[in-house]
C-alpha positions as CSV (number, residue, x, y, z in Angstrom):
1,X,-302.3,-23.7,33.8
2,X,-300.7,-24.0,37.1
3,X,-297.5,-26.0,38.8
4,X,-296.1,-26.5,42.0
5,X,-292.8,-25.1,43.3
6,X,-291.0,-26.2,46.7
7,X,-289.9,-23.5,49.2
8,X,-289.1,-24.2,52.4
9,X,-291.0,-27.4,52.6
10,X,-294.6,-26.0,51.2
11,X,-295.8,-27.0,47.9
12,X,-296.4,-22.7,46.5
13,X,-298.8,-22.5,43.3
14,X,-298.0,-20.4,40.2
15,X,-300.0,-19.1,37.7
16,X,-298.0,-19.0,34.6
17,X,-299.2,-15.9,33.1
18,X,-298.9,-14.4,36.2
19,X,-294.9,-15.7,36.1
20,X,-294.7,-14.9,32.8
21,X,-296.3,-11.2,33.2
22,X,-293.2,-10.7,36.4
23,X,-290.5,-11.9,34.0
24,X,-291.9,-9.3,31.6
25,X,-291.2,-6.2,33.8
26,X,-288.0,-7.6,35.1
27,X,-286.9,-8.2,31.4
28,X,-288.1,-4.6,30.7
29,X,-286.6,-2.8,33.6
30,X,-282.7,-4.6,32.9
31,X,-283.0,-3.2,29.4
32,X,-284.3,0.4,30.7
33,X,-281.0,0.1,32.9
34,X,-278.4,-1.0,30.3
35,X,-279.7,1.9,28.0
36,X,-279.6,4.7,30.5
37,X,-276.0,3.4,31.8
38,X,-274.2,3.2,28.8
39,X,-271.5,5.1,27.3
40,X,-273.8,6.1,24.4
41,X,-276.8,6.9,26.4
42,X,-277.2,10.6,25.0
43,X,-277.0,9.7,21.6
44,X,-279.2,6.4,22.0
45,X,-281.8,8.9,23.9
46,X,-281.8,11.7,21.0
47,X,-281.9,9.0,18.4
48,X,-285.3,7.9,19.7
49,X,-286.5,11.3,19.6
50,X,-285.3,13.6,16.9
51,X,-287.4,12.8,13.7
52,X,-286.3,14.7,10.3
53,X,-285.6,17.9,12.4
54,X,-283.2,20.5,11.3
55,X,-279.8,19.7,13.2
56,X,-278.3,22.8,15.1
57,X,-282.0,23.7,16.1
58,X,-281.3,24.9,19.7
59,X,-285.4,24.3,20.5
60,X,-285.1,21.2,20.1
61,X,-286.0,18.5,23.2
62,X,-282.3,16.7,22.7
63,X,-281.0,14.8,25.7
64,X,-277.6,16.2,25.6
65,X,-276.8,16.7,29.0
66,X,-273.2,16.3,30.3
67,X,-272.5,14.8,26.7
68,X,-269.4,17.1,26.1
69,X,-265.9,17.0,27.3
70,X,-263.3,18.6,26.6
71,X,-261.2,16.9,23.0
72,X,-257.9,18.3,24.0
73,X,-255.1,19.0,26.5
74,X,-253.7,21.9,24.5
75,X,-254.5,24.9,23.9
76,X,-254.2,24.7,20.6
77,X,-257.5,22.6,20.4
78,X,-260.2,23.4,23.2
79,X,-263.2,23.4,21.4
80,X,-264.8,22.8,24.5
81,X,-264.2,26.4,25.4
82,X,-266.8,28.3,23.5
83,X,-269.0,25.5,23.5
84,X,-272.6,25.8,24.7
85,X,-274.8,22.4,25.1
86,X,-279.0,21.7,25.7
87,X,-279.8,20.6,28.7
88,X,-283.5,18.9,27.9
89,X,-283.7,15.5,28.6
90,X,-286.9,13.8,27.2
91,X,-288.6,10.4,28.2
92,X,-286.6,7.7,25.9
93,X,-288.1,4.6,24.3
94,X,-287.4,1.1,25.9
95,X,-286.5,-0.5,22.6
96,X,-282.4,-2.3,23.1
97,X,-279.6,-1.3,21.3
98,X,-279.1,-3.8,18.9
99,X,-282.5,-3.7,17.8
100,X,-282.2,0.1,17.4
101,X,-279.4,-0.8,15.5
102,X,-281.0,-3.4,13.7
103,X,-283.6,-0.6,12.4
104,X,-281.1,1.7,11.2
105,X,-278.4,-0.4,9.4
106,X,-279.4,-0.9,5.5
107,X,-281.0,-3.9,4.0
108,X,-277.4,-4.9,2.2
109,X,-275.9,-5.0,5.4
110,X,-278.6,-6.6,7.7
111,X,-276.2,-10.0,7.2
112,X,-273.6,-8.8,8.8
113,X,-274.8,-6.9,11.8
114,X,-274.9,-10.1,13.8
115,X,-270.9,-10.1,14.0
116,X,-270.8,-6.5,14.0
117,X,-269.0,-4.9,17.1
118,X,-271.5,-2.9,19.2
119,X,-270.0,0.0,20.8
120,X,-267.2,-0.7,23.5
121,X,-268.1,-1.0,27.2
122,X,-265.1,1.2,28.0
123,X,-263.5,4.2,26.4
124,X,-260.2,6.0,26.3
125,X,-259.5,9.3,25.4
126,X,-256.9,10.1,23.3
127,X,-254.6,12.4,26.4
128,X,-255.4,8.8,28.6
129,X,-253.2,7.1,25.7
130,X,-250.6,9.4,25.8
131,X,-250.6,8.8,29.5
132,X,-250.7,5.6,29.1
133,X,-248.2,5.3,26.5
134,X,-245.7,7.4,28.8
135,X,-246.4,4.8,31.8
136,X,-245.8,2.0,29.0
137,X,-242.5,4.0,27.8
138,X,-241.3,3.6,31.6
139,X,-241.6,0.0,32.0
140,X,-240.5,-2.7,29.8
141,X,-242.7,-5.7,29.3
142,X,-240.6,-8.1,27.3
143,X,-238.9,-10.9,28.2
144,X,-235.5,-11.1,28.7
145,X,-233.5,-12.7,26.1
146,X,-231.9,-16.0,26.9
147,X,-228.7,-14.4,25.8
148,X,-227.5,-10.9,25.1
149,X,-225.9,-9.6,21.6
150,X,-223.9,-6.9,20.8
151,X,-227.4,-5.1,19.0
152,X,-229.0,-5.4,22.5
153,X,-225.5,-3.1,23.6
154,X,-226.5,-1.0,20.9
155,X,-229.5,-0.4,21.3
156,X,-229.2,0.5,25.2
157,X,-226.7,3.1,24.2
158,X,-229.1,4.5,21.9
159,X,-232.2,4.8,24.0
160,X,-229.4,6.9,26.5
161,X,-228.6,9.4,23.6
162,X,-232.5,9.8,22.7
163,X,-233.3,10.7,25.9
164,X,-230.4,13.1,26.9
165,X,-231.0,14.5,23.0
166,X,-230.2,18.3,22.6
167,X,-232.7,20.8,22.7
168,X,-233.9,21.5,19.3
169,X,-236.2,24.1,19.1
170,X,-236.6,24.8,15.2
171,X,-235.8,22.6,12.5
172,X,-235.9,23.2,8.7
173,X,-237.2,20.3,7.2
174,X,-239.7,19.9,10.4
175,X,-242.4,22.3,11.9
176,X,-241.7,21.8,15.9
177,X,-245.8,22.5,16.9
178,X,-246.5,19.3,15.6
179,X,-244.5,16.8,17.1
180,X,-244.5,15.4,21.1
181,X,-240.7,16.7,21.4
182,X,-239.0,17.3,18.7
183,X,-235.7,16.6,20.0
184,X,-236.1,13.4,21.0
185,X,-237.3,12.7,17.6
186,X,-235.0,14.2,15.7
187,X,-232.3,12.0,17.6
188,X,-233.9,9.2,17.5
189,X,-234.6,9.4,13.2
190,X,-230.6,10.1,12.9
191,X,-229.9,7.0,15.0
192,X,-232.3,4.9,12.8
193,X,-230.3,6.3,10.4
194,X,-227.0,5.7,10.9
195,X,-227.9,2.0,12.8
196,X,-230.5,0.4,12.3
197,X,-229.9,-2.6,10.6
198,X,-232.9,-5.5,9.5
199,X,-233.0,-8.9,8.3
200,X,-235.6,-10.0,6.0
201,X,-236.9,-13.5,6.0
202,X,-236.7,-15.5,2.8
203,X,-239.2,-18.2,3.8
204,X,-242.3,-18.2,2.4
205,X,-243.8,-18.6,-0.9
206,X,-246.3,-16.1,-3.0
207,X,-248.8,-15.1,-2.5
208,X,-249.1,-15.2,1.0
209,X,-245.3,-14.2,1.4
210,X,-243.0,-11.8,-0.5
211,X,-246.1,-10.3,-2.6
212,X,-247.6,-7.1,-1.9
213,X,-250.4,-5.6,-3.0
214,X,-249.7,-2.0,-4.0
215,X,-253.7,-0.6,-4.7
216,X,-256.8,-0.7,-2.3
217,X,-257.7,0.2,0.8
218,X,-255.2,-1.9,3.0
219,X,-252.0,-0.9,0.7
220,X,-249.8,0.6,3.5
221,X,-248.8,-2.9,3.8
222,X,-248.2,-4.0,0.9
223,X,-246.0,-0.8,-0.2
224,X,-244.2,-1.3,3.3
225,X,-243.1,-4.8,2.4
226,X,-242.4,-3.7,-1.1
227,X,-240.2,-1.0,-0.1
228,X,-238.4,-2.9,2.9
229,X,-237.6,-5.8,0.4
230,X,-236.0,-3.4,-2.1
231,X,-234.1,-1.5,0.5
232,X,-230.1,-1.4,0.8
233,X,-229.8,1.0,3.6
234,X,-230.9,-1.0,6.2
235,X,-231.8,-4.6,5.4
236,X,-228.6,-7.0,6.0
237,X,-227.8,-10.2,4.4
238,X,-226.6,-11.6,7.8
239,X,-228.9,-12.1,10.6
240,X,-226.3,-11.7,13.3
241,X,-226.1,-8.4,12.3
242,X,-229.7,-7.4,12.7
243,X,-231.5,-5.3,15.4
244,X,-235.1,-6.5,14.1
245,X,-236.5,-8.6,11.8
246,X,-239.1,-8.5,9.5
247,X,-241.9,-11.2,8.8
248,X,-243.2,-10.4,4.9
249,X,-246.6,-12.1,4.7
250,X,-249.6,-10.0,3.5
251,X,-252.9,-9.9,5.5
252,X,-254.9,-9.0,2.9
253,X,-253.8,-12.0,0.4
254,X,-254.5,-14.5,3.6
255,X,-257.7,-13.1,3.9
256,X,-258.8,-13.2,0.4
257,X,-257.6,-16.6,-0.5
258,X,-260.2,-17.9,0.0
259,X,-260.9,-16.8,-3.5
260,X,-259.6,-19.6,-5.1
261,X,-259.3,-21.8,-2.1
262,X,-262.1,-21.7,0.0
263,X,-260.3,-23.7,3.1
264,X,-257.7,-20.9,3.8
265,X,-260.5,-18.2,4.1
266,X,-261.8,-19.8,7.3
267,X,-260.0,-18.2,10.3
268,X,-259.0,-21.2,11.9
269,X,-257.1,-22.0,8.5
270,X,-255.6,-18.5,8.3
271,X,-253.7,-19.0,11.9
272,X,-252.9,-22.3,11.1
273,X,-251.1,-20.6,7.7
274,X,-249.1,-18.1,9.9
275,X,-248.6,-21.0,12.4
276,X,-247.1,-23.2,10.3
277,X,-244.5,-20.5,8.8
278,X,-244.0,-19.3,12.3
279,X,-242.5,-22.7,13.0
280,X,-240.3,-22.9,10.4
281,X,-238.7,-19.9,11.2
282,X,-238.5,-21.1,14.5
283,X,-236.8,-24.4,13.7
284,X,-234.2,-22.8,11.2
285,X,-232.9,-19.8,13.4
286,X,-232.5,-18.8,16.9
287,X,-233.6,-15.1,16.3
288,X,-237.0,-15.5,17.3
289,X,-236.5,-18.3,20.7
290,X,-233.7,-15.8,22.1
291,X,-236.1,-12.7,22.6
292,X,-239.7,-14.8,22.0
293,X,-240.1,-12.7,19.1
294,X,-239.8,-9.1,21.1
295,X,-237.4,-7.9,18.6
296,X,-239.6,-9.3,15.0
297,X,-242.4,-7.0,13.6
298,X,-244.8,-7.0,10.7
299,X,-247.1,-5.1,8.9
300,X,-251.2,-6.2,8.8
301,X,-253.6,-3.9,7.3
302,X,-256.3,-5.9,7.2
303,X,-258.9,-5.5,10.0
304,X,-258.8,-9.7,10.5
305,X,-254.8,-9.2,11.3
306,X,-255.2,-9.2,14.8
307,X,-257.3,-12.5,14.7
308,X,-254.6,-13.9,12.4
309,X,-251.6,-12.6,14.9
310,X,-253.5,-13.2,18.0
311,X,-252.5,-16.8,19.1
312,X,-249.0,-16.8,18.5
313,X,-247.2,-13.2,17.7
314,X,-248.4,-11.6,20.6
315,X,-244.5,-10.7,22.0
316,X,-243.8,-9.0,18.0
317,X,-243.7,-5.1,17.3
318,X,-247.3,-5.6,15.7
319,X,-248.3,-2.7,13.3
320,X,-252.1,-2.5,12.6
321,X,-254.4,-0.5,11.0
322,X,-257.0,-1.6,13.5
323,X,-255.0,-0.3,16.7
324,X,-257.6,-0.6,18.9
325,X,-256.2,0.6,22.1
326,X,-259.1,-1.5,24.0
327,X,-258.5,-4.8,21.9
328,X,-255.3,-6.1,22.4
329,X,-253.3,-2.9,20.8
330,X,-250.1,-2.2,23.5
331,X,-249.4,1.2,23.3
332,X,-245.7,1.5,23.7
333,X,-244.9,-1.7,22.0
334,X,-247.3,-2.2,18.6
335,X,-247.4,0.1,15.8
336,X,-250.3,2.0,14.8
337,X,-250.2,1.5,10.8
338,X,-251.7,4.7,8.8
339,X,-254.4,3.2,6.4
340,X,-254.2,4.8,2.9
341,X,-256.2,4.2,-0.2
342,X,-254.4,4.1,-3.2
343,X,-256.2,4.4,-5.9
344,X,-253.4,4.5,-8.8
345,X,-249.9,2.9,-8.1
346,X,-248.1,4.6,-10.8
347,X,-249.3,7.9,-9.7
348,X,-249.2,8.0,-5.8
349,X,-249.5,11.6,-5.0
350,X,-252.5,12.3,-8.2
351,X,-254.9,15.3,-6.6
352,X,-252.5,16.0,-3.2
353,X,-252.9,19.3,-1.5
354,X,-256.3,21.2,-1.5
355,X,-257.6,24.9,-0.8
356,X,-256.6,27.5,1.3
357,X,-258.7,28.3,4.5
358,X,-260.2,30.9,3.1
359,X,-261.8,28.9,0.2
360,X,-263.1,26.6,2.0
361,X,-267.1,27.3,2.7
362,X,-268.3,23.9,3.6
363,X,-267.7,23.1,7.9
364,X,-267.4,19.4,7.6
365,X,-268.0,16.9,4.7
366,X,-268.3,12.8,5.0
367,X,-269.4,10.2,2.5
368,X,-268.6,6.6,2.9
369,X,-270.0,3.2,2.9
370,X,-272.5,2.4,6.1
371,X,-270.1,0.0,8.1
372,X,-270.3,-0.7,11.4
373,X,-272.8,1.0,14.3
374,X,-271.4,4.0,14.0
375,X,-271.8,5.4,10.4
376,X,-275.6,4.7,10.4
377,X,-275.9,7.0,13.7
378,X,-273.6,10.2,11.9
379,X,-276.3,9.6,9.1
380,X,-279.5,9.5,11.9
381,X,-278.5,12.9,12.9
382,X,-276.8,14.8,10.3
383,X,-277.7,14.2,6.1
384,X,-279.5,16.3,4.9
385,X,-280.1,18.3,8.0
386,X,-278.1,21.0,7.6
387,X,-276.5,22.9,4.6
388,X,-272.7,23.4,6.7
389,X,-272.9,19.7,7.6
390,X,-272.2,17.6,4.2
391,X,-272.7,14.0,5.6
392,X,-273.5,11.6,3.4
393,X,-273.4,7.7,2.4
394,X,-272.1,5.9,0.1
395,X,-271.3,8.1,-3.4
396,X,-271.5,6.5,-7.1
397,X,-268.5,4.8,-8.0
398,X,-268.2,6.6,-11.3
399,X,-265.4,8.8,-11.9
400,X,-267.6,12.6,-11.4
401,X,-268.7,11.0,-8.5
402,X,-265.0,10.4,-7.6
403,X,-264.0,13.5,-8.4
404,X,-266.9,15.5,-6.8
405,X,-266.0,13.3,-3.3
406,X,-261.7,14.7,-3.4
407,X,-263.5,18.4,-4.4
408,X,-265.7,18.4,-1.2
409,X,-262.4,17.5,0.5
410,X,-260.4,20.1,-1.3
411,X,-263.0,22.7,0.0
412,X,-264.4,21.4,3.1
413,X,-262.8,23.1,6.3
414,X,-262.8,19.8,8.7
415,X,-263.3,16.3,7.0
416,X,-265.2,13.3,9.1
417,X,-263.5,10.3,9.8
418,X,-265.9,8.1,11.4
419,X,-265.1,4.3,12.2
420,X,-267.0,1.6,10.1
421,X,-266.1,-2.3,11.2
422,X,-263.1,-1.1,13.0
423,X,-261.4,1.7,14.6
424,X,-259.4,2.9,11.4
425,X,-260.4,4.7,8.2
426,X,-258.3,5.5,5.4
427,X,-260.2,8.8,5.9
428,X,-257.7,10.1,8.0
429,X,-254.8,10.0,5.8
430,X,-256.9,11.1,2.6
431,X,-258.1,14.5,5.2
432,X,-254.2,15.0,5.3
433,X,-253.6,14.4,2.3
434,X,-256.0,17.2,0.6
435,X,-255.6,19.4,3.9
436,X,-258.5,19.0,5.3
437,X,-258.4,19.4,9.3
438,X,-259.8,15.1,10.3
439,X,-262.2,15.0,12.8
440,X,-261.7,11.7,14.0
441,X,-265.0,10.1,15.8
442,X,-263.9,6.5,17.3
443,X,-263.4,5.5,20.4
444,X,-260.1,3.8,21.3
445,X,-258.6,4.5,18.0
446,X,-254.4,4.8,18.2
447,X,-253.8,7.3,15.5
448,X,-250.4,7.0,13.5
449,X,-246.9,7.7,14.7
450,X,-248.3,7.9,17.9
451,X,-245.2,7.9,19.9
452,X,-243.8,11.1,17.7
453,X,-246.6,13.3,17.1
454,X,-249.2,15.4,18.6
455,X,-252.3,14.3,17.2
456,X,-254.4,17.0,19.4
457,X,-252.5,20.0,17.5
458,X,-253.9,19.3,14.2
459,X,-256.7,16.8,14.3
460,X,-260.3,16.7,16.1
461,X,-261.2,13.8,18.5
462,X,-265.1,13.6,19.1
463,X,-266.1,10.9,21.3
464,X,-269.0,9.0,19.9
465,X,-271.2,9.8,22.6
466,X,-270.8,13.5,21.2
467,X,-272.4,13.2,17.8
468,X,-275.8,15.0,18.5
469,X,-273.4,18.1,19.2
470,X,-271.2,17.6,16.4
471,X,-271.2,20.9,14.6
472,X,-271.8,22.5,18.1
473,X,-267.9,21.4,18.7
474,X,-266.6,22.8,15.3
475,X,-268.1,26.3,15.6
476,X,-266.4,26.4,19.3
477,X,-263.1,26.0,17.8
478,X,-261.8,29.7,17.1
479,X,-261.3,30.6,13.5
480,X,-257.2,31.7,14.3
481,X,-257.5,28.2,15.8
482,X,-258.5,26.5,12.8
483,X,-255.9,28.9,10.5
484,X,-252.9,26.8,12.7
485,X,-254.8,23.8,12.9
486,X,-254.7,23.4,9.0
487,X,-250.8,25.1,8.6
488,X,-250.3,21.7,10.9
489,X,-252.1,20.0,8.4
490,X,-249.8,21.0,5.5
491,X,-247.0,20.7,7.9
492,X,-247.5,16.9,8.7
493,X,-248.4,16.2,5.5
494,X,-245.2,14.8,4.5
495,X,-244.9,11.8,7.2
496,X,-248.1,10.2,5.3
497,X,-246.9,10.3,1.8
498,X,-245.9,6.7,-0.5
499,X,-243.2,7.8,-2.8
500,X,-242.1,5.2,-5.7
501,X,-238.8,5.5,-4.0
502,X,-238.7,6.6,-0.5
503,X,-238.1,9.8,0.7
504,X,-236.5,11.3,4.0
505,X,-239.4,11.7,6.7
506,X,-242.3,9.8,4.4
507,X,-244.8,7.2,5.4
508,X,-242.2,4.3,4.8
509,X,-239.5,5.8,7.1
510,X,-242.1,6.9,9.6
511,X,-243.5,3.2,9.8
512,X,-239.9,1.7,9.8
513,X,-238.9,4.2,12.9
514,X,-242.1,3.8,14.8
515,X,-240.9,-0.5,14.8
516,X,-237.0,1.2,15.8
517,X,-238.5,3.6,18.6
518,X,-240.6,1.0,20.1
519,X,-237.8,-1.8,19.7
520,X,-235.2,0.3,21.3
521,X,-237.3,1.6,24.4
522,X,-238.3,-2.0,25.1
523,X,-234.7,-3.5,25.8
């Protein structure tokens, strides 16, 4: 078959399988281009070649070229420094992304990979946050209030004293290697202290409001809310009297509503909840139009939250567990909310602590469902490849299998956090709590308490891309290094700890000063 084209005023005949046959290679060569550019094209490379091979093999062809950089500013954690990589690069398969992708995701989860994020076009490193969140520090983005109060006065004042702090360089309660400046914090956690003062919005009717959920996997905010409502210390009966104020309404019950009302599951109907309350609040007090909200915060566990928030709550101190540095998360200003699995609300810290260096013979351990890109590519690489490298998927749900998983914590020297739908994993917290050193592998992830600690004294960051060389990175990490790397462990343990009833320097006063730092460096 054959049709005519115009160019330039002469009828030009095409063959259509000749056309066709062009578009082909075209097609062929963008994909060849998109694969060899990309962020992940190491791993994507060594995925098409390794088949069943023992990981760790140094004779193996693996494209890992230039895959490496260094995790850490300190020197506390170069792993880089002893680190060796393979410089082989092999001819890689054609075949896209998503339909390598497509290959390795499980049959239960084939329904879901058409939402399910692909791997970011642009990544930043965890010492580009802190740079970033410094720069942020320096520069206030909110918008002026229409009029000022006596808790804006307040708060100026106190931001002067946290920053002229008195050098503190030992502390008995906390262990100085950990923290950013421990000074500054210190100061600023016995300001929150002695002022901080919050109102609590009554509006809003359970379940969506005033309810928390205490078990699961997004509990941090449902134990927040629970513990804020029930506080004397700081919550005020009078609004005029408040430096911030807290919007009670659970993500998770939002989200799952849809359980016995199928209309309010849709995301559309989800913002319009929010919305709706929003207004109210809106039309009853001034709070929110004199600083458009800059000086309200909330807690949203739930990896929708940010969908929910998006529209409306953009100017609040927004606390996540998805902070995704790359997706709306302002460093500086939102909250990085630590994800924690509880399993048992009437026994919160059941199985804490684990054991000592020395007893710990397994290099890294990781079981978990197969969420996301991510968790299917850990798998590709490392189960059953290598007896130091315990990766595995999803482990029974009975209660040996439960118990075998918090053992292989208990006695694994580094403990894999890797992203599944979003950036966060309760994984983190639970390495901490059974002190286990985390290796966190996901790109653009905002750790906890961000603005306080330093994350690259006691935890691993691996970029994605860096998977193929994964135990390469832990072996380069000195044993003394490890040794203080786990102390730190034990050290920090206490900031990620629920109480029933809060406790100086746990989770719930960690959360509620991240909300007072951020407020009080933004006036």
């Amino acid at each position: 078959m054959e049709f005519s084209l115009p160019f330039h005023g002469k009828p030009w005949r095409v063959e259509t399988r000749k056309l066709l046959f062009f578009i082909g290679i075209i097609t062929c060569a963008a994909f060849a281009v998109q694969i060899f550019l990309t962020p992940y094209e190491n791993v994507f490379r060594a995925l098409f070649l390794v088949k069943n091979a023992p990981a760790g093999d140094s004779s193996l062809d693996i494209a890992v070229m230039d895959v490496f950089t260094p995790i850490y500013d300190s020197t506390m954690a170069t792993p880089s420094e002893n680190y060796t990589e393979t410089s082989n690069r092999a001819k890689v398969s054609h075949k896209s992304i998503k339909a390598m992708l497509a290959e390795m995701i499980p049959s239960s989860n084939r329904m879901k990979r058409t939402w399910m994020k692909m791997p970011p076009n642009r990544i930043t490193s965890i010492s580009a946050m802190s740079r970033l969140w410094l720069k942020n520090l320096g520069s206030s983005n909110s918008m002026k209030p229409k009029w000022s109060s006596e808790q804006d006065k307040e708060l100026l004042a106190v931001k002067s004293e946290i920053e002229n702090a008195p050098v503190i360089k030992d502390h008995k309660d906390l262990y100085a290697p950990i923290y950013r400046n421990l000074s500054t914090f210190t100061r600023s956690y016995e300001l929150m202290e002695e002022i901080l003062k919050v109102y609590i919005y009554k509006e809003g009717k359970k379940p969506f409001f005033h309810d928390p959920v205490l078990e699961g996997v997004y509990a941090s905010e449902g134990w927040f809310m629970k513990q804020m409502e029930e506080n004397k210390r700081f919550v005020v009966q009078d609004p005029k009297k408040a430096h911030l104020f807290y919007l009670p309404f659970s993500s998770e019950r939002i989200r799952y509503s849809s359980l016995f009302d199928r209309k309010i599951g849709n995301k559309t109907n989800m913002i319009t909840c929010l919305s709706d309350y929003l207004d109210i609040i809106k039309a009853k007090y001034p709070f929110w139009n004199r600083t458009g909200g800059a000086d309200h915060f909330f807690t949203a566990c739930h990896d929708w939250a940010p969908i929910m928030t998006r529209p409306f709550m953009n100017r609040c101190i927004r606390a996540f567990c998805a902070s995704d540095v790359n997706d709306d998360f302002v460093l500086g200003k939102d909250v990085a909310l630590a994800e924690t699995l509880v399993l048992s609300k009437r026994d919160l810290l059941k199985d804490i602590g684990g054991k000592p260096p020395s007893e710990r013979r397994t290099l890294a351990f990781f079981a978990g469902n197969i969420h996301g890109y991510l968790r299917p590519i850990l798998l590709k690489f490392w189960e059953n490849k290598d007896p130091d490298m315990q990766i595995y998927g999803k482990m029974n749900s009975t209660v040996t299998a439960k118990m075998n998983y918090i053992q292989r914590m208990k006695t694994s020297k580094y403990c894999i956090s890797a992203k599944g739908y979003e950036v966060a994993s309760p994984r983190v917290v639970e390495a901490i709590f059974f002190e286990c050193v985390p290796v966190i592998i996901s790109d653009n992830y905002v750790p906890p308490f961000f603005e306080v600690l330093d994350w690259e004294s006691f935890a691993v960051f691996v970029a994605e891309k860096d998977i193929p060389n994964l135990k390469d990175i832990l072996l380069s990490i000195p044993e003394e290094k490890y040794i203080e790397m786990h102390k730190r462990v034990k050290k920090v343990q206490q900031h990620f700890l629920w109480h029933n009833e809060p406790v100086k320097y746990d989770i719930f006063h960690m959360t509620l000063h991240s909300f007072w730092y951020n407020r009080v460096f933004q006036v």
